[in-house]
C-alpha positions in Angstrom: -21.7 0.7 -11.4 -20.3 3.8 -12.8 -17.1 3.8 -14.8 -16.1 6.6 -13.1 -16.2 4.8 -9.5 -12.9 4.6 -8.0 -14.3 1.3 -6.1 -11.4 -0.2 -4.5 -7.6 0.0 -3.9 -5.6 1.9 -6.4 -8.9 2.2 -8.8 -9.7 -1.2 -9.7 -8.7 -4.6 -9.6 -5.6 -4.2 -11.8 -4.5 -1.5 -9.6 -3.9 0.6 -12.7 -4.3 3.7 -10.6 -5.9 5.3 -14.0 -9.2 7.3 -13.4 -11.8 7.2 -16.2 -15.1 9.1 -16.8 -13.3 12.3 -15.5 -13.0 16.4 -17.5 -10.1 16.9 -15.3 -7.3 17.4 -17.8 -4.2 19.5 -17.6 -5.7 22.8 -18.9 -8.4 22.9 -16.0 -7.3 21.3 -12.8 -5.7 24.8 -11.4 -9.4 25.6 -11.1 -9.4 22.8 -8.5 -11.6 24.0 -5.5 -11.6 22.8 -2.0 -15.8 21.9 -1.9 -15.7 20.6 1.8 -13.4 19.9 4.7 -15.6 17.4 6.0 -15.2 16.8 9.7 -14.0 13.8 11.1 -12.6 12.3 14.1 -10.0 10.7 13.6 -6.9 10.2 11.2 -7.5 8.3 7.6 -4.3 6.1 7.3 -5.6 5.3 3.2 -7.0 6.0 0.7 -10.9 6.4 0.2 -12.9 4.9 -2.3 -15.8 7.0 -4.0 -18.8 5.0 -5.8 -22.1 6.1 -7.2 -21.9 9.6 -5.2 -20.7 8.5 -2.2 -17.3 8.6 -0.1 -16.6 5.2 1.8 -13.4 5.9 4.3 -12.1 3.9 7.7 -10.3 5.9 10.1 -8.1 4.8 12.7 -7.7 5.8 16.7 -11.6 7.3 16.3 -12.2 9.9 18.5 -16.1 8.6 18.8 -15.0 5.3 20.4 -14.5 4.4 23.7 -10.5 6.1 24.6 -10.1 5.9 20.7 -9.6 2.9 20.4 -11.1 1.5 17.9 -12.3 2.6 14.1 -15.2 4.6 12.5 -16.2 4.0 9.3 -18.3 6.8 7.4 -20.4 6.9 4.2 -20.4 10.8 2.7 -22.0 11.9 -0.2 -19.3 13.9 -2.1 -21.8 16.5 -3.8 -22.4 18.1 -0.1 -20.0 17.1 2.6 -22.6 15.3 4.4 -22.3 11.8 6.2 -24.6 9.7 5.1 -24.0 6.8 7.3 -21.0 5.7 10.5 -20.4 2.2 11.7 -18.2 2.4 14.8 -16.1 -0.4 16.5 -14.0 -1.0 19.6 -10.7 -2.8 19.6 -8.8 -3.7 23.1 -5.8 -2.1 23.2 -3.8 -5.2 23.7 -5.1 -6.3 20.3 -4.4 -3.4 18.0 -1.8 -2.9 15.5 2.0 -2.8 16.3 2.6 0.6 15.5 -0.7 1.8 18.2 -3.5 2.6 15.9 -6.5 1.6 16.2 -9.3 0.7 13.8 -8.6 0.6 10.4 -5.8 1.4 7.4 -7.1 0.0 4.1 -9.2 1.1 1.3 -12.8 -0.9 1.4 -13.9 -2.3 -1.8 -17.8 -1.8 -2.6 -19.3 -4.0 -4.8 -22.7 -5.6 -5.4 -24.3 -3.5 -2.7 -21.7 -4.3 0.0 -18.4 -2.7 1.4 -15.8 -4.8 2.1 -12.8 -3.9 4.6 -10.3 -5.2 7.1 -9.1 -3.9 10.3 -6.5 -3.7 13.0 -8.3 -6.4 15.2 -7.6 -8.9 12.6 -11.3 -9.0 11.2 -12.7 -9.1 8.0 -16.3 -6.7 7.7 -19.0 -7.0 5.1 -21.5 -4.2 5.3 -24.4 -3.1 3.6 -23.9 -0.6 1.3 -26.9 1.6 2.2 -26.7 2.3 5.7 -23.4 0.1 6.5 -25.3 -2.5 9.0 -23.1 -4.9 9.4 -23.5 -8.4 6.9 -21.4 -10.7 8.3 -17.4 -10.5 10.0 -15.2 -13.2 9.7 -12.4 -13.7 12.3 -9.0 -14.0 10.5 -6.8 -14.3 13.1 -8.6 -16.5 15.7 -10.2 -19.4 14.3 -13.8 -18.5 13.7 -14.9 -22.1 12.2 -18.6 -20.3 11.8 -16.8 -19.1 8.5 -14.7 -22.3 7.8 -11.9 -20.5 9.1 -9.5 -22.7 11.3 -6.6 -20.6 11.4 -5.8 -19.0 15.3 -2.6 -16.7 14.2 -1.8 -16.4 17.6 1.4 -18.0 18.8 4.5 -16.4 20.4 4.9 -14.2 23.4 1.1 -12.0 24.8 3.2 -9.1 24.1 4.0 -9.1 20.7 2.0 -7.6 17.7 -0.4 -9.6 17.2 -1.5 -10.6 13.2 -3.7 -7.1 11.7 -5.5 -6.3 9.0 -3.5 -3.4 6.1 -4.4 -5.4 3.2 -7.0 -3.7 1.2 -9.6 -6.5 -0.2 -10.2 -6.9 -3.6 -13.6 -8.8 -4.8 -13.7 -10.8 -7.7 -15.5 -14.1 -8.9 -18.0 -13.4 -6.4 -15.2 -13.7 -3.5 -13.2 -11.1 -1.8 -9.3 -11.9 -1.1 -7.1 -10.2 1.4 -3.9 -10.9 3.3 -3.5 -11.0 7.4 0.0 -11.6 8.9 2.2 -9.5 10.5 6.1 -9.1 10.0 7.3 -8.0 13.4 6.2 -10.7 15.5 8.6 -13.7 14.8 5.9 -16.2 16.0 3.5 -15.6 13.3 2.1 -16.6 10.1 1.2 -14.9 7.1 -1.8 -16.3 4.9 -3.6 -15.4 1.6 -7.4 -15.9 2.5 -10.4 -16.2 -0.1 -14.1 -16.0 0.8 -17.2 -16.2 -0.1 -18.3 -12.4 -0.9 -21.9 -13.3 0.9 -21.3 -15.1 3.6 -18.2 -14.8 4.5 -17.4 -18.3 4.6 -13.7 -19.1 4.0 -13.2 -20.8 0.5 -9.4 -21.6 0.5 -6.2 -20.3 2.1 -2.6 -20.4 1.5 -0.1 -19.9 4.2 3.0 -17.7 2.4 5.5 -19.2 4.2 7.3 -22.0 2.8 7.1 -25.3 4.4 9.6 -26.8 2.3 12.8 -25.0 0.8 12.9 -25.2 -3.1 9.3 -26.5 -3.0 6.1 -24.2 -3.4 3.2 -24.6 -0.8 0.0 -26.2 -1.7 -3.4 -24.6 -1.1 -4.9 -25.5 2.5 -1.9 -27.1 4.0 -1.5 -25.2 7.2 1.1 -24.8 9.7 0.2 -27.1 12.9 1.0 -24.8 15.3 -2.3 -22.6 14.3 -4.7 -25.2 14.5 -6.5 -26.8 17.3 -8.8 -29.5 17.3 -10.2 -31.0 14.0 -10.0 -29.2 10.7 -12.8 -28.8 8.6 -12.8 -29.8 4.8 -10.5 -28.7 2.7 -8.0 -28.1 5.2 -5.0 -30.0 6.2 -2.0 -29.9 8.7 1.2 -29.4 7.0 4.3 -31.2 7.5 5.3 -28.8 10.2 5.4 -25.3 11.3 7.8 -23.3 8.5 11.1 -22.2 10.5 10.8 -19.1 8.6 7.3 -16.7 9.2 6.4 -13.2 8.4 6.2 -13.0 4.9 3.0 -10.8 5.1 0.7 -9.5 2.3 0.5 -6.5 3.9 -0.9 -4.6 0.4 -4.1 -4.9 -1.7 -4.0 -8.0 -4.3 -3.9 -7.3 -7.4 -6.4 -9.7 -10.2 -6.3 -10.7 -13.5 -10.0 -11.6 -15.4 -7.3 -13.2 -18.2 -5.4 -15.1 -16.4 -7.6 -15.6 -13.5 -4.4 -14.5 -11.1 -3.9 -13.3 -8.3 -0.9 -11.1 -7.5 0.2 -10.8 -3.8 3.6 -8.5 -2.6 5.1 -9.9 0.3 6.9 -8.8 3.1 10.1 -9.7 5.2 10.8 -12.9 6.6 10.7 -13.4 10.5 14.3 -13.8 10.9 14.9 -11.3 8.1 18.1 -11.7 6.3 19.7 -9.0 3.0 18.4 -10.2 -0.3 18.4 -13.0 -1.2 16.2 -13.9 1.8 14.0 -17.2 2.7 10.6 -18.5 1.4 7.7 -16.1 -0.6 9.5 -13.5 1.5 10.2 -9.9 -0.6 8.3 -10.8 -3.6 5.5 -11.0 -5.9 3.5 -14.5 -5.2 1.5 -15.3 -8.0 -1.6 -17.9 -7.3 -4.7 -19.3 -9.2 -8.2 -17.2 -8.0 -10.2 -20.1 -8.3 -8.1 -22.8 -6.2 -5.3 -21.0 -4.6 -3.0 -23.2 -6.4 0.7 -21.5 -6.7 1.4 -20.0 -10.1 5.1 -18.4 -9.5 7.2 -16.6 -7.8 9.6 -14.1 -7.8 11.9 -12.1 -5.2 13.4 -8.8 -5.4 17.5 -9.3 -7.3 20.1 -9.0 -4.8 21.7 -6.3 -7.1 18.8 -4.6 -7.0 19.6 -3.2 -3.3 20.6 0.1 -3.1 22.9 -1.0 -0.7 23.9 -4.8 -0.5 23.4 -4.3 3.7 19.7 -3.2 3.1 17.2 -5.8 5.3 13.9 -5.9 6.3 12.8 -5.0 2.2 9.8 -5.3 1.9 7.1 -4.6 -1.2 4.7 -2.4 1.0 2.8 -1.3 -2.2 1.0 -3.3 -4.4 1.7 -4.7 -7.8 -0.4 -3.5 -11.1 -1.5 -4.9 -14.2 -1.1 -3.6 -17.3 -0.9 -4.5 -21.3 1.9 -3.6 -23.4 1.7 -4.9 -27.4 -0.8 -7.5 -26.0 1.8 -8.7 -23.1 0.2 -9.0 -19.8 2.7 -7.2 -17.5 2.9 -6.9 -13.4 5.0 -4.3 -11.9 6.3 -3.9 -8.5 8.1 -1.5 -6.4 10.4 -2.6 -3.5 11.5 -0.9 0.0 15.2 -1.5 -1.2 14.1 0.9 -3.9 13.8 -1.5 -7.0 11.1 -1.5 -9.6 10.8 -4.4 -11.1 8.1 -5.6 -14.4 7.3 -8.9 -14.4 5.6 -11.3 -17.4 2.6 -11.8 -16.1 1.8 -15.4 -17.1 5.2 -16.4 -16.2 6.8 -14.3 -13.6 9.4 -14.3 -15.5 11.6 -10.8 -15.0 11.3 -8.3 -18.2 13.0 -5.3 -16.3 13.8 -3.3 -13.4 15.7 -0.6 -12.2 16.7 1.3 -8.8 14.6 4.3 -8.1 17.0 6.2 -6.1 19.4 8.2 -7.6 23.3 7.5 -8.1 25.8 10.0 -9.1 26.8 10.4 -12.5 29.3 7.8 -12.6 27.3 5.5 -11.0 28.7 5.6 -7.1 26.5 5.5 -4.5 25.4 8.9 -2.8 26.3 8.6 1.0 22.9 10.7 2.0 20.9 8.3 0.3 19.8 4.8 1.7 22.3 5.9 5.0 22.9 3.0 7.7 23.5 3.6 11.1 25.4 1.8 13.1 23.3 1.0 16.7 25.1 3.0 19.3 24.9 6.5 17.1 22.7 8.7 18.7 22.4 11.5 16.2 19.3 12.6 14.5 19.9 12.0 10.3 23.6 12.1 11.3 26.3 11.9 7.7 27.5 8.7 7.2 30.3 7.8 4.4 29.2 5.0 2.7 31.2 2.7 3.8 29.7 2.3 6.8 26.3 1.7 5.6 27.7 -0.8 3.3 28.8 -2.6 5.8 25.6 -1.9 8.5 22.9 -4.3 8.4 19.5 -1.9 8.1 16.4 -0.8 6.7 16.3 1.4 3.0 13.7 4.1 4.5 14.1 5.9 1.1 12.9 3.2 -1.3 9.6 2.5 -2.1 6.4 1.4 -0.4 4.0 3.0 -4.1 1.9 1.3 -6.0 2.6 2.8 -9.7 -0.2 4.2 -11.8 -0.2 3.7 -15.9 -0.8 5.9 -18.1 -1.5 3.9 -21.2 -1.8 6.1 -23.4 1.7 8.4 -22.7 3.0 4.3 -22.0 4.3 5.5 -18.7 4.5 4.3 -15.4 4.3 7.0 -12.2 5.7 6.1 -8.7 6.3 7.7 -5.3 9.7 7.4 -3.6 10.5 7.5 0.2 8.9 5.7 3.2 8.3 7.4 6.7 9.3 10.3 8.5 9.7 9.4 11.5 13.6 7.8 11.5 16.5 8.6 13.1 18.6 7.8 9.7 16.9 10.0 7.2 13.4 11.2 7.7 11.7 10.4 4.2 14.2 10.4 1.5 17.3 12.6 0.7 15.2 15.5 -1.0 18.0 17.8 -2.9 18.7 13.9 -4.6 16.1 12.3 -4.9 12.4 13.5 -6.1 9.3 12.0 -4.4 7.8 11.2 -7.8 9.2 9.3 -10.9 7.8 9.1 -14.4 9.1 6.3 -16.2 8.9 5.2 -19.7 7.2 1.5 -19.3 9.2 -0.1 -21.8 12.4 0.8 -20.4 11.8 2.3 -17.3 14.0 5.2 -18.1 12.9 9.1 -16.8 10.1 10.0 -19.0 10.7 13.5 -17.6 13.1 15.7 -18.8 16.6 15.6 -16.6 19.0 18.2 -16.4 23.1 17.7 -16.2 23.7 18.1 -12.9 25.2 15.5 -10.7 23.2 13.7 -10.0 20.7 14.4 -12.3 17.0 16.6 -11.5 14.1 16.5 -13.0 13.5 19.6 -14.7 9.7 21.0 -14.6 8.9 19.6 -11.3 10.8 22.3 -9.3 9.1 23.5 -7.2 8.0 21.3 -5.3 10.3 18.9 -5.7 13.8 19.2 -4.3 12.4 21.9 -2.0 11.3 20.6 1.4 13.5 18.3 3.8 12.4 15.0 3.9 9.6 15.6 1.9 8.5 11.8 0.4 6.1 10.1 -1.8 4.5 7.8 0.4 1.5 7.7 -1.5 0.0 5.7 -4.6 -0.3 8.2 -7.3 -3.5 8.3 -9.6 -3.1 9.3 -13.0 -6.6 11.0 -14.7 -6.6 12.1 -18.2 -3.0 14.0 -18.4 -2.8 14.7 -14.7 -0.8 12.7 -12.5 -2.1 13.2 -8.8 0.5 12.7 -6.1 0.0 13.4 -2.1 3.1 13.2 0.2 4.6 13.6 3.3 4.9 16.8 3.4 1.6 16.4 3.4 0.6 18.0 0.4 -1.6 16.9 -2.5 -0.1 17.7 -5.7 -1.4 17.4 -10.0 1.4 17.2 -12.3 0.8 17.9 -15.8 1.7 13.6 -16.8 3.8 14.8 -20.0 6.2 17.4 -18.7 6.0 16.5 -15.3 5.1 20.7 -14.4 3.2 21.3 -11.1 -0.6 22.9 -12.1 -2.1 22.5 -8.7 -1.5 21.8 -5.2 -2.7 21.4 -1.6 -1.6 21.4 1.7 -3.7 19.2 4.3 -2.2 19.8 7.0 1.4 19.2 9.5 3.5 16.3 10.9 2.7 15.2 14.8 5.9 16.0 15.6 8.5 13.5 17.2 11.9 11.9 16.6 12.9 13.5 13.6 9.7 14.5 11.6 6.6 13.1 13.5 4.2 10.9 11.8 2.2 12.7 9.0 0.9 10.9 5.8 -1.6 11.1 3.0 -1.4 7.5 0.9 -3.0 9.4 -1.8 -6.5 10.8 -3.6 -9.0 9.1 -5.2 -10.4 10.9 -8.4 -14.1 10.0 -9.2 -15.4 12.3 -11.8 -14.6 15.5 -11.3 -14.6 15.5 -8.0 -10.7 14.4 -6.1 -10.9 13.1 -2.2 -7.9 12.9 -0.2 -8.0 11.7 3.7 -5.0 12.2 6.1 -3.1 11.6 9.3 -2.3 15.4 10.7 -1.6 17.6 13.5 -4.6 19.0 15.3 -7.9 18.6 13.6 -8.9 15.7 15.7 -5.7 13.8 14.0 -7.2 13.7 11.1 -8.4 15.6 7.6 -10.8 14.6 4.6 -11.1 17.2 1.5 -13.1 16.8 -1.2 -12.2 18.9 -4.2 -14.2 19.3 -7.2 -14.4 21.6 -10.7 -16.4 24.5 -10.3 -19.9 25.0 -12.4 -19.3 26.2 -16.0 -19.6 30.0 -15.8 -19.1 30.1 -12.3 
């Protein structure tokens, strides 16, 4: 396989968001072209992966399903625009994700001649690489003991989400890992699965919620409730069902070869409390690849709130690997709008920080992180801050990013805001707070230049920063050469040159659908193979949804 592939999630299995093999560079990506608008039908809720030639991308609510609902999967090669390959599926309505889409909203993973990718139904799909016949699917949440897996994630009420696939797989040792929960039903489970890349066959699973306060769980001990009849080896019914559930891995895994780690963020616990909140809930779980055996643990700081009120926190991107003075580090961003770096071996904390800006005397600003109280009816009405420190709610302006390295600057990059679609604050606070941090990574200060004004702007990046309402950085940047790529809300691909942080190129996809205050709208960010850059998109119009492929024109051209 090419180094230049951009295979999986976020680049590779450290996540590192870092793009090698490429020319792009900061003195040519202006000649950036727009090669094909390929047509598709359907939104792309991710980002694709591009290996050996090809563009491998899921889409969601596809058009070419029965009352879209279901997903299409397409294989395009990226040097004409041309689909290559589809595999189509149809998922009930009743069985779809919580939020209504349909189909799929990960990145696949292709390795070893297959694709790997789950979806909205709560499936698990191994495809051949070539013309993307299927291989095998395993069932992940109704017991599907053809694979070994026991596990029926089905309890509570008909009517509630039922458990779905986000988490982008990662394949490694010969198995592929990926979470399936889901955080809004307060019924359900959420479960770190490994299986065999082949055959699908499940090889160990650990449920992430805690059976026992104070006491990590063991591999293969699963709630009762899930199981019914006998349980095939290894499994074995734990001590009871955990009072507390959620605690999804909604995000891509992250592994280590070194350590032979995995890294999994996890989500909110079902009842969700302020931080500091129950079980492997709001964190970064840590667990041997091999076994499944827990390896550590750690939780986003109380203090690290922007707003001690802020609930339902949690780490929507996924965490990244990198090496500083031969240290093995993890970082992790948090919806409350921490970052926090982590020793990898020991989960000990190194550092962190709050992404969202403070005035310059280090008071809150009341348009950032605002909470609501329930019977306020405005659109993105002001609120003083002491009512949202004392209003239990979501921090919409944090972060749900995965951050890309640049190793050789010794930065970190980040996107800041979550939807656009709230009543509260659509995005984040944009004449505050810019959608895009660079950060020294050994002491996750700006590595951009800041002016003195209160509170403090990054200096190059205007425009675009600071310039559109609500505009957020949704999106896992990817960092090539000394470009950082960033796509947002807007929704708009951006390149930053990675030193000074000065836009040299840019891209509109398309517009928000409209709705509450905003409308949904999102590119999660390109993929950079090459020279060539894909992005995919939810939109306006266009069938829902948009795929570009940029490239470098010829030399001489």
């Amino acid at each position: 396989m090419s180094v230049s592939n951009w295979w999986m999630y976020h680049g590779d299995h450290a996540h590192s968001g870092l793009a090698t093999g490429s020319n792009l560079n900061s003195r040519n990506v202006a000649g950036l072209k727009l090669l094909y608008d390929v047509p598709i039908p359907g939104p792309v809720l991710s980002v694709p992966a591009v290996v050996d030639g090809f563009v491998y991308v899921g889409l969601a609510n596809s058009h070419d399903v029965q009352d879209s609902n279901g997903g299409t999967f397409l294989k395009i090669a990226v040097a004409t625009g041309e689909v290559a390959a589809t595999f189509e599926w149809y998922i009930d309505p009743v069985a779809g994700d919580t939020h209504g889409f349909m189909g799929m909203g990960c990145t696949p993973a292709i390795r070893d001649g297959k694709v790997y990718f789950s979806a909205f139904n709560g499936k698990l799909y191994c495809l051949n690489q070539t013309d993307l016949t299927p291989v095998w699917i395993t069932d992940l949440r109704n017991a599907d003991l053809v694979h070994n897996q026991p596990v029926s994630n089905t309890l509570g009420d008909p009517t509630d989400p039922p458990a779905a696939g986000w988490s982008s797989p990662v394949v490694a040792n010969k198995m592929v890992y990926v979470g399936m929960g889901e955080g809004e039903n307060p019924a359900l489970f959420g479960f770190v699965y490994c299986l065999d890349a082949d055959t699908g066959n499940v090889n160990w699973i650990y449920c992430t919620c805690q059976f026992e306060d104070g006491v990590p769980n063991q591999p293969n001990v699963l709630p009762p409730g899930t199981i019914q009849g006998e349980l095939p080896a290894p499994f074995v019914l734990g001590p009871g069902d955990p009072v507390f559930r959620g605690c999804s891995v909604w995000s891509s895994i992250a592994f280590d070869s070194r350590l032979n780690r995995l890294y999994c963020a996890t989500g909110n616990p079902v009842p969700d409390s302020t931080l500091p909140s129950k079980g492997f809930s709001n964190g970064v779980l840590s667990l041997d690849a091999s076994s499944g055996a827990y390896c550590g643990f750690f939780q986003a700081l109380p203090e690290s709130s922007y707003r001690d009120t802020d609930v339902d926190v949690d780490f929507g991107g996924s965490p990244v690997l990198f090496t500083v003075d031969g240290r093995r580090l993890v970082a992790a961003g948090c919806k409350n709008g921490g970052l926090f770096v982590l020793d990898a071996d020991t989960m000990e904390l190194v550092r962190w920080r709050q992404l969202l800006p403070y005035y310059n005397d280090g008071s809150q600003i009341p348009s950032v992180d605002p909470h609501v109280v329930a019977t306020d009816p405005r659109i993105d009405p002001d609120v003083p801050n002491a009512v949202s420190d004392e209003t239990d709610q979501e921090n919409y302006s944090g972060t749900y990013s995965t951050p890309a390295v640049n190793p050789t600057l010794g930065r970190l990059y980040i996107g800041i805001g979550g939807n656009n679609y709230h009543t509260q604050k659509a995005g984040i606070d944009y004449s505050t707070t810019p959608f895009l941090r660079a950060l020294d990574w050994d002491t996750l200060e700006d590595a951009w230049a800041m002016d003195d004004s209160d509170p403090r702007l990054c200096i190059h990046a205007q425009p675009p920063m600071y310039r559109t309402p609500g505009e957020s950085g949704l999106s896992s940047p990817a960092v090539v050469n000394d470009v950082v790529f960033c796509a947002t809300s807007k929704i708009a691909v951006y390149a930053f040159h990675a030193y000074t942080g000065k836009m040299l190129w840019e891209d509109q996809l398309g517009i928000e659908t409209g709705g509450m205050n905003g409308g949904y709208g999102y590119c999660l960010g390109p993929a950079v193979s090459g020279d060539y850059v894909v992005a995919g998109a939810l939109v306006f119009g266009h069938r829902g949804g948009v795929l570009r492929i940029y490239g470098l024109p010829p030399a001489g051209a």
